[in-house]
PyMOL CGO cylinders between C-alpha atoms (Angstrom):
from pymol import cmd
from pymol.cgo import CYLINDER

trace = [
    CYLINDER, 128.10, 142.48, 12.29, 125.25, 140.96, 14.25, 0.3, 1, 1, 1, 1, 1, 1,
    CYLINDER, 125.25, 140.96, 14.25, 125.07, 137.13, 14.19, 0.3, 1, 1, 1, 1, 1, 1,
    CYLINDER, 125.07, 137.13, 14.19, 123.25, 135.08, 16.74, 0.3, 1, 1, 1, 1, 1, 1,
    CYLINDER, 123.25, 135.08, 16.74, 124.95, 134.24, 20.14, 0.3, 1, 1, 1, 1, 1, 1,
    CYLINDER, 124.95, 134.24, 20.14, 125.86, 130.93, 20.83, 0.3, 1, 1, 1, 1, 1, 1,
    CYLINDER, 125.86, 130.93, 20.83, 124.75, 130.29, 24.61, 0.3, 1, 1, 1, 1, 1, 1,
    CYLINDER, 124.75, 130.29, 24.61, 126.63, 127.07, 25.10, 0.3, 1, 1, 1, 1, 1, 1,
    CYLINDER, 126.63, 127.07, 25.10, 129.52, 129.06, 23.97, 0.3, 1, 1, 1, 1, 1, 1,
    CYLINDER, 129.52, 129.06, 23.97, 129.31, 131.42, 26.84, 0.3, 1, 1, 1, 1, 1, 1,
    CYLINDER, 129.31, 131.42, 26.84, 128.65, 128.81, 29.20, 0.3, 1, 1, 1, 1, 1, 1,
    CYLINDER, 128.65, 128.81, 29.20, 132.63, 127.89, 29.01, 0.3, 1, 1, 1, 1, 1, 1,
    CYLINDER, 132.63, 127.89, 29.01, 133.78, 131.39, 29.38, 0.3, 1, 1, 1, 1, 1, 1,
    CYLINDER, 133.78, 131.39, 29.38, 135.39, 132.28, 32.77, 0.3, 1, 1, 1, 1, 1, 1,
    CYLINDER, 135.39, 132.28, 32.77, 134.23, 135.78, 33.03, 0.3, 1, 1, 1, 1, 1, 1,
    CYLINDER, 134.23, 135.78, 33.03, 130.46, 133.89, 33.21, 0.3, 1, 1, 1, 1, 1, 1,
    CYLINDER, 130.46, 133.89, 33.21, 131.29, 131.18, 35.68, 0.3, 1, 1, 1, 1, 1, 1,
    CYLINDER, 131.29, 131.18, 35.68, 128.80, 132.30, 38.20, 0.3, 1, 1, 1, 1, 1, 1,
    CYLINDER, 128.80, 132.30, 38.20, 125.80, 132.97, 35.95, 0.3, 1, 1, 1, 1, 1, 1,
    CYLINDER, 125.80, 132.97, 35.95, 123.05, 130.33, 35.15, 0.3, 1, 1, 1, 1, 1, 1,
    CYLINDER, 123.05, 130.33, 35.15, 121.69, 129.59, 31.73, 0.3, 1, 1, 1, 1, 1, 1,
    CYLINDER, 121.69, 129.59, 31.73, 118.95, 132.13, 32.40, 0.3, 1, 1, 1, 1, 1, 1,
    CYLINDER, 118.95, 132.13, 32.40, 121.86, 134.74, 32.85, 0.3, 1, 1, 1, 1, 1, 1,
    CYLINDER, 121.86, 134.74, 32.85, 123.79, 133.62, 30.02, 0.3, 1, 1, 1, 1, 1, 1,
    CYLINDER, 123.79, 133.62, 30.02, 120.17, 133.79, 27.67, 0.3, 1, 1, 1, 1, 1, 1,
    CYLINDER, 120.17, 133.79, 27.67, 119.78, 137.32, 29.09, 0.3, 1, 1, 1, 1, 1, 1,
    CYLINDER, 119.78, 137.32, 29.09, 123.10, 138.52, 28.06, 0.3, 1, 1, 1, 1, 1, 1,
    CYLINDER, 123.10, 138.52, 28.06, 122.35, 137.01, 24.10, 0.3, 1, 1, 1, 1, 1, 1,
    CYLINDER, 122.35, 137.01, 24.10, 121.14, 139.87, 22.51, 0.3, 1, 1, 1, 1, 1, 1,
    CYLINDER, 121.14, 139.87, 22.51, 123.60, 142.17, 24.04, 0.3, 1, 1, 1, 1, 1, 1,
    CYLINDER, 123.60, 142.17, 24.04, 127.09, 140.86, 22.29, 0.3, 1, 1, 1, 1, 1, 1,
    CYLINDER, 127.09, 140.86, 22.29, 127.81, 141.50, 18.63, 0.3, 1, 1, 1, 1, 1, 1,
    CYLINDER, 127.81, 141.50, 18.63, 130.28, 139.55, 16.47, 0.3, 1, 1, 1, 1, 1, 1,
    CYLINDER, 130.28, 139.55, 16.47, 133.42, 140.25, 14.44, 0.3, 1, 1, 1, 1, 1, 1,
    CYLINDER, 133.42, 140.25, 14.44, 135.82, 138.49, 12.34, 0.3, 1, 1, 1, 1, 1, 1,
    CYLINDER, 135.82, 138.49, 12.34, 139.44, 139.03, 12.36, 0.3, 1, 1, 1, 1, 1, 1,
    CYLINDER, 139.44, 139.03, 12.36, 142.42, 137.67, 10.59, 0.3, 1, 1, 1, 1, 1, 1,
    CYLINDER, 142.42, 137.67, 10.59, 146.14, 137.22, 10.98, 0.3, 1, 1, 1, 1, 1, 1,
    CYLINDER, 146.14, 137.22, 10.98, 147.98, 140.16, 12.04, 0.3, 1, 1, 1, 1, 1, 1,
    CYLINDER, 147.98, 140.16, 12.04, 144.99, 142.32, 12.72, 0.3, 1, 1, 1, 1, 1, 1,
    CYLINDER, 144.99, 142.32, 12.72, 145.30, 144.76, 15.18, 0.3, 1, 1, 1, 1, 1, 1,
    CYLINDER, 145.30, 144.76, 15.18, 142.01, 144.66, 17.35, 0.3, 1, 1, 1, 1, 1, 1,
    CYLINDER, 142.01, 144.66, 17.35, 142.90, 147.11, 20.06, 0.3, 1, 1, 1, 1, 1, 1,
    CYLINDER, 142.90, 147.11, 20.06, 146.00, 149.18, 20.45, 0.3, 1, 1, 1, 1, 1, 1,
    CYLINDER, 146.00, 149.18, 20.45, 147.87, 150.56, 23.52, 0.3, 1, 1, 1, 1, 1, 1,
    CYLINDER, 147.87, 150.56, 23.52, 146.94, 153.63, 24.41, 0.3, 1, 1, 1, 1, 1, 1,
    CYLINDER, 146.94, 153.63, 24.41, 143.75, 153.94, 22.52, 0.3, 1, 1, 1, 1, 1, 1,
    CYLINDER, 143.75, 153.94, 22.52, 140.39, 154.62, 24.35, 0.3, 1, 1, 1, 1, 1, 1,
    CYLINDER, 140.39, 154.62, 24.35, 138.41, 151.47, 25.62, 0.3, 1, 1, 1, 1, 1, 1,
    CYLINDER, 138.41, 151.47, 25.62, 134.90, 150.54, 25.79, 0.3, 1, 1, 1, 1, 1, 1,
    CYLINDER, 134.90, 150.54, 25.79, 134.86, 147.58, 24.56, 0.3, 1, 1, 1, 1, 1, 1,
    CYLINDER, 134.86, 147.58, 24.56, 134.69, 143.23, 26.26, 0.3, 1, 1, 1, 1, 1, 1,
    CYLINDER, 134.69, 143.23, 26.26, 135.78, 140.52, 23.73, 0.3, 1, 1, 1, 1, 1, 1,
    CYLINDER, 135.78, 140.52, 23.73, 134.94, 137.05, 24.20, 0.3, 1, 1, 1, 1, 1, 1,
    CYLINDER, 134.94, 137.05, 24.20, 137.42, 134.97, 21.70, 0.3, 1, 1, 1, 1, 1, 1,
    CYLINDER, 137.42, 134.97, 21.70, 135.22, 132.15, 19.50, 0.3, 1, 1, 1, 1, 1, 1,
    CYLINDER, 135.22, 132.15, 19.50, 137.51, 130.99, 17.10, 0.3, 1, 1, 1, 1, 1, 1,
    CYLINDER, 137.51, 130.99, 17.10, 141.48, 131.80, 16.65, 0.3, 1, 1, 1, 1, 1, 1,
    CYLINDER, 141.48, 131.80, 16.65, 144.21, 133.05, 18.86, 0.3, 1, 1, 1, 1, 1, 1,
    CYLINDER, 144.21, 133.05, 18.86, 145.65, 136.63, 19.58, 0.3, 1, 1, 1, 1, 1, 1,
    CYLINDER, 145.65, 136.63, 19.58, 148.97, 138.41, 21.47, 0.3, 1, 1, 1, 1, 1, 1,
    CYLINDER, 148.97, 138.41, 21.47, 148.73, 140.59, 24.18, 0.3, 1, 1, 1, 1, 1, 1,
    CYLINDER, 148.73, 140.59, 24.18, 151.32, 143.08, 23.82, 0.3, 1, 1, 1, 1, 1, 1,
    CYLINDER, 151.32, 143.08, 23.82, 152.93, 146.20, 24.84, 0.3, 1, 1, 1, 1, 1, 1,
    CYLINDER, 152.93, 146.20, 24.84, 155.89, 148.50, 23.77, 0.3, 1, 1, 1, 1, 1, 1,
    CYLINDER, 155.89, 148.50, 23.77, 159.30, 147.97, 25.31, 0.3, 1, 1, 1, 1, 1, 1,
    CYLINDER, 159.30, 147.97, 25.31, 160.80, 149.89, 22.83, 0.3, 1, 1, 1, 1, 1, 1,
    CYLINDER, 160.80, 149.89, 22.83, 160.50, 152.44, 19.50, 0.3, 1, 1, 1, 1, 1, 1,
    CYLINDER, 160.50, 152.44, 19.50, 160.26, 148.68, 17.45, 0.3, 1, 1, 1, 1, 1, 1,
    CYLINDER, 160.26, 148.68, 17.45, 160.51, 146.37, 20.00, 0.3, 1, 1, 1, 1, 1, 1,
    CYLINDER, 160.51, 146.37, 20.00, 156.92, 144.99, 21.72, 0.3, 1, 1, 1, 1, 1, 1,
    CYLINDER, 156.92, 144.99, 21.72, 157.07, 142.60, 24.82, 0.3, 1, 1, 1, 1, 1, 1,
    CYLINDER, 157.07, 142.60, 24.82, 154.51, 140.16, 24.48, 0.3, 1, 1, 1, 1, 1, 1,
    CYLINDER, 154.51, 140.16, 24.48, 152.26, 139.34, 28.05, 0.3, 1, 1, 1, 1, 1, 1,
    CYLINDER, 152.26, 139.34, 28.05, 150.10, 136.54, 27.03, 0.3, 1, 1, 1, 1, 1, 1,
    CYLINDER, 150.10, 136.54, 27.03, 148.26, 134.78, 24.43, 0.3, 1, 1, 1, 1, 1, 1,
    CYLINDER, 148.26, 134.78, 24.43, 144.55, 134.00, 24.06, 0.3, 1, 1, 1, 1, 1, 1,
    CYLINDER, 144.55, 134.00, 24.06, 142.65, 131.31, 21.89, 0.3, 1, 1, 1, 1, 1, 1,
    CYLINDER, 142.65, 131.31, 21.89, 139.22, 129.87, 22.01, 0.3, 1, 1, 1, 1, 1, 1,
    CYLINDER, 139.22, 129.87, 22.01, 137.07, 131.12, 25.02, 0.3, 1, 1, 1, 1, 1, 1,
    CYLINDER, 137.07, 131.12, 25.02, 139.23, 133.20, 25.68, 0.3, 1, 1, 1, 1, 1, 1,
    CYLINDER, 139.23, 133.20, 25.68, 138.67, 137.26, 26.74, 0.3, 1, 1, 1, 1, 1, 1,
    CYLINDER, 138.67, 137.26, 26.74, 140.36, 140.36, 26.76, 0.3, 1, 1, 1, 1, 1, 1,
    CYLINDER, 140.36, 140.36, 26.76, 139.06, 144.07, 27.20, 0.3, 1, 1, 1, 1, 1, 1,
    CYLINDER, 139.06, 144.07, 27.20, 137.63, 144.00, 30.49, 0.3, 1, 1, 1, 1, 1, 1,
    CYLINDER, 137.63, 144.00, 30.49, 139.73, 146.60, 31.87, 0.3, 1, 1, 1, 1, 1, 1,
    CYLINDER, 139.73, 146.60, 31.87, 137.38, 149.13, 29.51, 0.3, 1, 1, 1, 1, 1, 1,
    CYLINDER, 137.38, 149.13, 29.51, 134.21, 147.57, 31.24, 0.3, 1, 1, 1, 1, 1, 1,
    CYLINDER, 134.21, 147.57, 31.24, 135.37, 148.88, 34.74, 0.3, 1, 1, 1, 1, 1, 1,
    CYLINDER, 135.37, 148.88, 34.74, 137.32, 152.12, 33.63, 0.3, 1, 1, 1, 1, 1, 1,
    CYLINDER, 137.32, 152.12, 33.63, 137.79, 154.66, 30.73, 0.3, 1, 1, 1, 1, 1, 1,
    CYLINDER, 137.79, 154.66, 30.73, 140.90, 154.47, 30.32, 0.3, 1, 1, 1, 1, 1, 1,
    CYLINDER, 140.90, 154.47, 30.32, 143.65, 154.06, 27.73, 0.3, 1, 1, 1, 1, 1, 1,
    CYLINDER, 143.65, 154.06, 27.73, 144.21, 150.77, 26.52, 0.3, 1, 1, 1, 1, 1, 1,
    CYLINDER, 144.21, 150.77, 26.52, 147.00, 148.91, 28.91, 0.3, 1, 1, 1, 1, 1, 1,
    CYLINDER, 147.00, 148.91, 28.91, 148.38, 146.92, 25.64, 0.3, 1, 1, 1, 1, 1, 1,
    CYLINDER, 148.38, 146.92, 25.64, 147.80, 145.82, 22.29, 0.3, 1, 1, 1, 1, 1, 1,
    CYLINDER, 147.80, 145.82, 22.29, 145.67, 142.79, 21.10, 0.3, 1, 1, 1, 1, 1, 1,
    CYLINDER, 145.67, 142.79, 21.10, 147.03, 141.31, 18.00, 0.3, 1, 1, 1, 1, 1, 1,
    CYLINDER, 147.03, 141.31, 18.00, 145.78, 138.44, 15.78, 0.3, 1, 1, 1, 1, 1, 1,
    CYLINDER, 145.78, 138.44, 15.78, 148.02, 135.30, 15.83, 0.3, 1, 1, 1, 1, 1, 1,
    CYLINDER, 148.02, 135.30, 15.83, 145.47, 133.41, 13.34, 0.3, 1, 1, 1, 1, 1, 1,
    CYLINDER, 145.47, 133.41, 13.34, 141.94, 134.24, 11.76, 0.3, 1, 1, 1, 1, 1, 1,
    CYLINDER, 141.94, 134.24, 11.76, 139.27, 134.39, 13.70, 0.3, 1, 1, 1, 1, 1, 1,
    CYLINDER, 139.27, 134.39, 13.70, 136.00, 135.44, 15.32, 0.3, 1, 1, 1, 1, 1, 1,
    CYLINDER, 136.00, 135.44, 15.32, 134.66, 137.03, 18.54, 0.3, 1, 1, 1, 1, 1, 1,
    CYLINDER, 134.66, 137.03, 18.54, 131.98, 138.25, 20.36, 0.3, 1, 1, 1, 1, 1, 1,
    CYLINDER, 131.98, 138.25, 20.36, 131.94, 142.00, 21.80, 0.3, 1, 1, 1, 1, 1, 1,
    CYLINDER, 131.94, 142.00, 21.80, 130.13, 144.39, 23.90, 0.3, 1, 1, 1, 1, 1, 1,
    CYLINDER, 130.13, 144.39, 23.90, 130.42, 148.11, 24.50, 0.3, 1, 1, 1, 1, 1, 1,
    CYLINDER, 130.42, 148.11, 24.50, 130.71, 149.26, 27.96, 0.3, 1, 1, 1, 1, 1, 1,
    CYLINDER, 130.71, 149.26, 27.96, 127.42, 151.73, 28.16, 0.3, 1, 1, 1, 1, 1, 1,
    CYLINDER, 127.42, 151.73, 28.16, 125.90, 148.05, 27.33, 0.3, 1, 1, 1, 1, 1, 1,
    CYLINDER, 125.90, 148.05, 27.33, 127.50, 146.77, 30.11, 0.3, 1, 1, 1, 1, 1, 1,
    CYLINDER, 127.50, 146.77, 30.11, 127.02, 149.45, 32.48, 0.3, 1, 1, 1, 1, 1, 1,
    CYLINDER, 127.02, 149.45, 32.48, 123.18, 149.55, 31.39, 0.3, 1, 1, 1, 1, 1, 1,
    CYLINDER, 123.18, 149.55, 31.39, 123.06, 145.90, 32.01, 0.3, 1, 1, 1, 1, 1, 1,
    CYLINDER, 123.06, 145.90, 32.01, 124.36, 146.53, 35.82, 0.3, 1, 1, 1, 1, 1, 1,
    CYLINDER, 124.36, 146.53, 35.82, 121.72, 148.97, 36.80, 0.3, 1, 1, 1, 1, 1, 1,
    CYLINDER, 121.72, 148.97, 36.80, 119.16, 146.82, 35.09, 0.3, 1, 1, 1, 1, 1, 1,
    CYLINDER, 119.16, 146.82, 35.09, 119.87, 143.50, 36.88, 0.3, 1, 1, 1, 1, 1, 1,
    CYLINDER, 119.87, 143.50, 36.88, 121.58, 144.09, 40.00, 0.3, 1, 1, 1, 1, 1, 1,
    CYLINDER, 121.58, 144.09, 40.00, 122.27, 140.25, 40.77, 0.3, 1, 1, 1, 1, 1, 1,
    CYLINDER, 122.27, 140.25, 40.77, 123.33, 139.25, 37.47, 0.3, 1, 1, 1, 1, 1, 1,
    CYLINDER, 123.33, 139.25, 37.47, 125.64, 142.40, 37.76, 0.3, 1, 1, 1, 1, 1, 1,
    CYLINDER, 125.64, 142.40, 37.76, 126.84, 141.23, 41.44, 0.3, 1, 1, 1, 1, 1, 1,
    CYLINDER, 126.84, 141.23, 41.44, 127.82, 137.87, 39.63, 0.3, 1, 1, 1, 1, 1, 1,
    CYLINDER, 127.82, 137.87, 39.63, 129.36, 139.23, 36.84, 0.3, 1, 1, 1, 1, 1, 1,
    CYLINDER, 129.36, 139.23, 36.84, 131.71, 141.76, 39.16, 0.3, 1, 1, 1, 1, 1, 1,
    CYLINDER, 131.71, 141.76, 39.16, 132.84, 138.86, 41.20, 0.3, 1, 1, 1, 1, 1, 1,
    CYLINDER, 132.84, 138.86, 41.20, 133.74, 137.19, 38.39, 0.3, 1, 1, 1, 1, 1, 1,
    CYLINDER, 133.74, 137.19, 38.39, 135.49, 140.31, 37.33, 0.3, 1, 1, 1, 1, 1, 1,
    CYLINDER, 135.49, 140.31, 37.33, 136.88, 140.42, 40.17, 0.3, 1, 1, 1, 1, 1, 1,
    CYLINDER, 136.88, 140.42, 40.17, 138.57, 136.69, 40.28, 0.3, 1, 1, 1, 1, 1, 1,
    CYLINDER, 138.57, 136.69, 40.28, 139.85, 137.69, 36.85, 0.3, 1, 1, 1, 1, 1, 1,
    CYLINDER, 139.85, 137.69, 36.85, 141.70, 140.62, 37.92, 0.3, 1, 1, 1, 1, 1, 1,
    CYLINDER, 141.70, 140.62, 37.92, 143.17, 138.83, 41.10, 0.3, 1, 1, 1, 1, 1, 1,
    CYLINDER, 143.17, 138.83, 41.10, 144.23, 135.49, 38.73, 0.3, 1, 1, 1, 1, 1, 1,
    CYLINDER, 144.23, 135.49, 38.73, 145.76, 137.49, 36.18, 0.3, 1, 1, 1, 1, 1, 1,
    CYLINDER, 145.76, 137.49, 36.18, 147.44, 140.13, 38.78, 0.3, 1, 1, 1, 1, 1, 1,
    CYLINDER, 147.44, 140.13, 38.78, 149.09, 136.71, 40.51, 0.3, 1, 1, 1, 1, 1, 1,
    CYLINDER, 149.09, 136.71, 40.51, 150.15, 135.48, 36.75, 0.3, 1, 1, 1, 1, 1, 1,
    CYLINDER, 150.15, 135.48, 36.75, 151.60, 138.96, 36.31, 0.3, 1, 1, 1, 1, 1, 1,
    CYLINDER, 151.60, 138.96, 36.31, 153.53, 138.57, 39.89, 0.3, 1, 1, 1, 1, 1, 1,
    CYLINDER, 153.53, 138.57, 39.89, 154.77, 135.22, 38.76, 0.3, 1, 1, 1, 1, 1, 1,
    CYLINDER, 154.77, 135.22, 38.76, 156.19, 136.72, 35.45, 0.3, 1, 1, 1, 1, 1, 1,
    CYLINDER, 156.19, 136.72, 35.45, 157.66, 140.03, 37.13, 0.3, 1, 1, 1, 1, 1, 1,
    CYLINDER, 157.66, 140.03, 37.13, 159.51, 137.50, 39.83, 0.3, 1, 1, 1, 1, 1, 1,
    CYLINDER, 159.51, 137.50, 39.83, 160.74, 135.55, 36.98, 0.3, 1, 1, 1, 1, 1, 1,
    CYLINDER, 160.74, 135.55, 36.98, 162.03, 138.56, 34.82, 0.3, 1, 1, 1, 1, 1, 1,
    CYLINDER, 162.03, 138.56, 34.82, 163.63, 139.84, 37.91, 0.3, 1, 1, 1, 1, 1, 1,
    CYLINDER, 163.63, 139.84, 37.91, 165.40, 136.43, 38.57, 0.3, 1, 1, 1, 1, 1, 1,
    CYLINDER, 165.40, 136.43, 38.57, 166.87, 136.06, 34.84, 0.3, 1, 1, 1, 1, 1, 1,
    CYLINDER, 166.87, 136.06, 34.84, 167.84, 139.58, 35.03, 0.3, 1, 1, 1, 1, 1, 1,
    CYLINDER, 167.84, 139.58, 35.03, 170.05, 139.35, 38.25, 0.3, 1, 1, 1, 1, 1, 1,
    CYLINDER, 170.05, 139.35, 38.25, 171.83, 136.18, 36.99, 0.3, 1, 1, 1, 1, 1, 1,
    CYLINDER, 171.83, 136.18, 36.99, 172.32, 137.88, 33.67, 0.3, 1, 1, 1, 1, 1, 1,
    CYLINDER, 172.32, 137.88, 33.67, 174.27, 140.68, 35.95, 0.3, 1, 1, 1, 1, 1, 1,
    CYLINDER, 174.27, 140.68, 35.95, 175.97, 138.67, 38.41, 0.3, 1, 1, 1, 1, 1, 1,
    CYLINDER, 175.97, 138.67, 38.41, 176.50, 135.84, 36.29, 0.3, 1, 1, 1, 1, 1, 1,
    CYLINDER, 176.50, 135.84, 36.29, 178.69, 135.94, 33.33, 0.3, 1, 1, 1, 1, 1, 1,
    CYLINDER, 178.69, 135.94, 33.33, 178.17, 132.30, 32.14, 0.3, 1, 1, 1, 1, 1, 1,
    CYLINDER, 178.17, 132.30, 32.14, 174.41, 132.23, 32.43, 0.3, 1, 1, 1, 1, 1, 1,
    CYLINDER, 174.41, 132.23, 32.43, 174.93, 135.66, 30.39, 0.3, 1, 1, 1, 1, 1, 1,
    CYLINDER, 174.93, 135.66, 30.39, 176.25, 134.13, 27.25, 0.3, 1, 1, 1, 1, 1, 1,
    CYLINDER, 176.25, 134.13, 27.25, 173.97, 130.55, 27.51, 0.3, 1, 1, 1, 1, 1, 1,
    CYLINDER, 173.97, 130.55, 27.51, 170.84, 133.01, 27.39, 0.3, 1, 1, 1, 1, 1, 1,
    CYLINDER, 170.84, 133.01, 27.39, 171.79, 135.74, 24.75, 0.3, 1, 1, 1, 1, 1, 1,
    CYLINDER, 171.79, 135.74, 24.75, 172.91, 132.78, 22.83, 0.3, 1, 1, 1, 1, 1, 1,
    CYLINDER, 172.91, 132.78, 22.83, 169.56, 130.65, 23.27, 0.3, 1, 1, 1, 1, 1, 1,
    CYLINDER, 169.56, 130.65, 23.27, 167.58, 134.00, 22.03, 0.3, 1, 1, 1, 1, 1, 1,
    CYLINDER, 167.58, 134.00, 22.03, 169.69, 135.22, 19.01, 0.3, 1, 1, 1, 1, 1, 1,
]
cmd.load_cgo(trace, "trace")
């Protein structure tokens, strides 16, 4: 569905923080839009990607399986919001699954967009990778955090019978 591209909406989006209004008009006409609603799946794990989504309106889980029925959820995104960009760098399968918490709307692009918009404008594209960039490194440092936090619960669960039965009772 093609609707028009709210600039000032991009302006608050941290995978733009380095570009200038000019950039952010330039970009416009290359996102589409789509609706979703509650429990839609927008992108599974292990699917191909090629595709950025910028998050207007709503909220949505980032998931992955832990188990034959069991999913582990990573994060959750709302309102400026973006997930995808993994598919804008590489072509491979998706890392997780993107699920909608609420109804909503977002903006996409395709990756041969992206990639065409890189050879095209080679400092909007430096701009854009460095924001990239301080996305990956953020989110890799949230992921560390979580990991060392995991780890943590899980030794006290093993060495620590009493801490043991306080948490499996909190989460049954």
């Amino acid at each position: 569905m093609t609707l028009m591209v709210d600039v000032n909406a991009l302006k608050n989006i941290e995978l733009f923080q380095y570009l200038d209004l000019d950039d952010l008009k330039d970009l416009v006409p290359l996102f589409d839009y789509e609706t979703f609603q509650v429990n839609d799946v927008i992108f599974k794990e292990g699917d191909v990607g090629d595709t950025l989504c910028i998050i207007i309106e709503g909220d949505v889980s980032v998931g992955r399986k832990i188990g034959e029925d069991e999913d582990l959820v990573l994060a959750k995104f709302g309102k400026n919001s973006f997930f995808g960009e993994i598919s804008l760098i590489d072509e491979k399968p998706r890392s997780a699954t993107i699920k909608a918490l609420s109804d909503g709307s977002y903006y996409w692009m395709k990756r041969d967009v992206f990639l065409r918009l890189l050879n095209s404008d080679p400092e909007m594209a430096s701009k854009m990778l460095l924001s990239l960039a301080t996305v990956f490194c953020n989110r890799l440092r949230k992921t560390g955090e979580q990991l060392r936090t995991y780890s943590l619960i899980n030794k006290a669960m093993v060495e620590n019978e009493h801490f043991r039965k306080l948490y499996i009772a909190s989460h049954t």
